[in-house]
Structures are given as structure tokens and as C-alpha cells.
N, C-alpha and C positions, 0 to 999 in steps of 0.2 A: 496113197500119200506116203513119201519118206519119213524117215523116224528124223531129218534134221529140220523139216519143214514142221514135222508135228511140236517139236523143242522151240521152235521158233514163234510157232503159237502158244503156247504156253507160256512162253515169255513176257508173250504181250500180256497175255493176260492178267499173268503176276504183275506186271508194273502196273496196270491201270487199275485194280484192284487195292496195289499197294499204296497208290498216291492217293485215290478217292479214299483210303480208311486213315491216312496219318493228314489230312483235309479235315476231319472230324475233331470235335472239343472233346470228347471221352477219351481221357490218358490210355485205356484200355485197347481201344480202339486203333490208338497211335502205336501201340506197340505191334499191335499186329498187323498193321502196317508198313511197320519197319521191318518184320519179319517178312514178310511176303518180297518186299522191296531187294532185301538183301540177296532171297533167295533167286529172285531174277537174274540180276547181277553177278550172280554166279553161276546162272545157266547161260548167260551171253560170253562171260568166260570161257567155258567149255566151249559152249559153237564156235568161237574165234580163232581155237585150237586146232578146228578139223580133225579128222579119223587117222588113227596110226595103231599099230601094232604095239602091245605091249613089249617093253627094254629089256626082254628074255635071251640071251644068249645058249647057243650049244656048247661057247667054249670054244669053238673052232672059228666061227665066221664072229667077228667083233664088228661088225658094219652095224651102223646107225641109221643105214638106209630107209625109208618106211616107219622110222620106230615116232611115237607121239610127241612131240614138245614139251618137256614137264615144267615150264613157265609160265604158263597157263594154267596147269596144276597146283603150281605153288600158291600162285595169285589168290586162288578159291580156297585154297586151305588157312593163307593168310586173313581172309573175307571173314571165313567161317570165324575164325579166333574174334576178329573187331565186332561181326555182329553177335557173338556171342557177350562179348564184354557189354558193350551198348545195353543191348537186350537187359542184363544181371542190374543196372543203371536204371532203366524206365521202369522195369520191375519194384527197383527201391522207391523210387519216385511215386508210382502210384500206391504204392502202402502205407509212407509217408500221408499223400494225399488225404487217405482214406483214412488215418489213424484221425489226421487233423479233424476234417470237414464231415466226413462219411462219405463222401463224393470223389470220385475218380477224374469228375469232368473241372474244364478249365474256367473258372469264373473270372468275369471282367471287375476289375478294382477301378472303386467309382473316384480315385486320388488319380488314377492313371487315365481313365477318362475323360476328366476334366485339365488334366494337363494339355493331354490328345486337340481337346477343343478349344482352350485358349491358343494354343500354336496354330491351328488352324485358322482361327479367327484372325491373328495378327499378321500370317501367311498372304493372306485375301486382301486386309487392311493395306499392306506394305505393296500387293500388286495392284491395289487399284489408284495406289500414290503414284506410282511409276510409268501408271500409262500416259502415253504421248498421245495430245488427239492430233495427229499428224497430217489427217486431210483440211483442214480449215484454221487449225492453232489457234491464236489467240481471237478471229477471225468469223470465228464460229458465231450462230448467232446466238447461242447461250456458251460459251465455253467455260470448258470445265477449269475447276481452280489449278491454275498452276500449268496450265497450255503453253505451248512453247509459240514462240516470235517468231514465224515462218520468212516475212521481210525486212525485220529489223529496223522498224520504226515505232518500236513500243506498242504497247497492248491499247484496246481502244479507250478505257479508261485514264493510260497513262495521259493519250495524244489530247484527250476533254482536257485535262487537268492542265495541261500544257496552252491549251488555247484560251482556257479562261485565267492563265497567268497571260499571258501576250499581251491579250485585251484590255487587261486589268494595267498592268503599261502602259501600252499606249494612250488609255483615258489618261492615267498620270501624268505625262509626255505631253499632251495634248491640252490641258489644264495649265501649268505655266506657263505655256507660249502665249496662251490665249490672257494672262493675268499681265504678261507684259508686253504684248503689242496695245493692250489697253490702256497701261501707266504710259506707254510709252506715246499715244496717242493727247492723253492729257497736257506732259509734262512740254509736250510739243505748245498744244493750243496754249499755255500759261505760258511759253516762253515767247511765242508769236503774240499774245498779248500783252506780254512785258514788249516789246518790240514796239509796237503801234502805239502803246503811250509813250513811249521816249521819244517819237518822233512827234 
């Protein structure tokens, strides 16, 4: 095996290593973590760099030909400074922790919890307002409240409500005509009987 395929394994290691431990509720745990994480991150630096020759001159030949990248280099040295700072942070953090509670690990606050599940709740609420039942609409044989009007002839409630107005017309309608072809029938026989006695 090469020494860039063995660096290459290595790497992985430290990254999945590093994510499964800063995954963990123990502050502790999270830092080391982050420490392995980093130090990955700076071995994939390096590999990206490839092999060169140290920027040693004799004085004579100034050719840069072969010589390593120091871009690459600065990168990791950059790294090392940010995870160190971080690092000097989660360190405060977990002593703080520890000073407070005795406990290093991350406890769940039952105010943020219950926040957590009221949004949830009214999340669900708000998507099951919104749903369309769009294969049957209003149409449906139970449909649900607030179904949409698939052909625009009101919901079937509306069209009941409608027809027992109609009806309830046309009995109305239906009733006077009927009150005066009957006056109207009388006022006739009383006039054809007024008729018959005058003659």
C-alpha cells in the first residue's frame, strides 16, 4: 500500500469518527469531535497538495520547478489556529457547564420543548386546513369541511337549500293564483246572477 492511500484512509476514519462523536449529547465528547474533525480537514489539505520537493535553493538554479505548493500549507496552518481557538471555546463551555449543573452533557429545557410541540401541533393543524380533497370535492360522499367546488354548482347542501327555497315559491306562486281564479269564479256566478234577475 502507498503512504497517500494509507493518509487517505486515515482520513476517512477521522471524519467518521469525528461526526459520530460531535452526534453525541456529552459537551465532552463534542469536542473531541471537533478535534478529530479538524484534524481530518487537514489531512485532505495536505493530500490535495500532492508531493514536491522542499523550497531549498543552492543559490545558483532559482527554478521552482518540482518545489511543493505552500497554499496548501498555509491553509492547515490557518486551520490549526481556528481549531485551536474553537477548541480554547468548547473547553470554556464545558467547565461553565460543569461548574453550573455538574454535568457536561446537553439537557433538553422542558419551555423549549413545549414550544417545540405547540408549533408542531399548529404545523399539522394548518396542513390538514389546507388540504384539497380534489378527487370528489365537494362531491364526496362524506366530504370533508371546506372541499372545493370541482363544477361550480355549489356544494350539495348549498343546491338542498336551494331547492327547498324554489319549492317553497312556487307553493307561494301557486296559492294566489289559486285564491283568485276562485274570487274570480264567484264574482263571475254573482254577476251572471245579477244578469238573470234583471232580465
Amino acid at each position: 500500500m502507498s503512504l497517500p492511500f494509507i493518509m487517505v484512509l486515515a482520513m476517512g476514519v477521522l471524519f467518521a469518527c469525528g461526526v459520530y462523536l460531535m452526534l453525541e449529547r456529552s459537551l465532552t465528547r463534542v469536542l473531541l469531535g471537533f478535534i478529530l474533525l479538524g484534524n481530518a480537514v487537514n489531512l485532505l489539505i495536505v493530500l490535495t497538495a500532492g508531493r514536491g520537493r522542499p523550497p531549498l535553493t543552492d543559490g545558483k538554479n532559482l527554478s521552482t520547478e518540482g518545489m511543493s505548493d505552500p497554499l496548501p500549507q498555509a491553509l492547515v496552518l490557518t486551520a490549526i489556529v481556528i481549531t485551536f481557538a474553537v477548541t480554547a471555546f468548547l473547553l470554556a463551555m464545558i467547565y461553565r457547564s460543569w461548574r453550573l449543573v455538574r454535568a457536561d452533557s446537553l439537557q433538553d429545557d422542558a419551555a423549549d420543548l413545549q414550544v417545540a410541540i405547540t408549533k408542531m401541533i399548529d404545523s399539522e393543524a394548518e396542513a390538514s386546513t389546507d388540504y384539497d380533497d380534489t378527487e370528489f370535492g365537494d362531491e364526496a360522499e362524506s366530504p370533508i369541511r371546506g372541499a372545493i367546488d370541482l363544477d361550480d354548482d355549489g356544494t350539495p347542501a348549498q343546491r338542498e337549500a336551494e331547492a327547498e327555497a324554489a319549492d317553497a315559491e312556487a307553493a307561494e306562486t301557486d296559492r294566489p293564483a289559486a285564491e283568485t281564479d276562485g274570487h274570480g269564479t264567484d264574482d263571475e256566478d254573482s254577476d251572471d246572477d245579477g244578469k238573470g234577475e234583471r232580465r
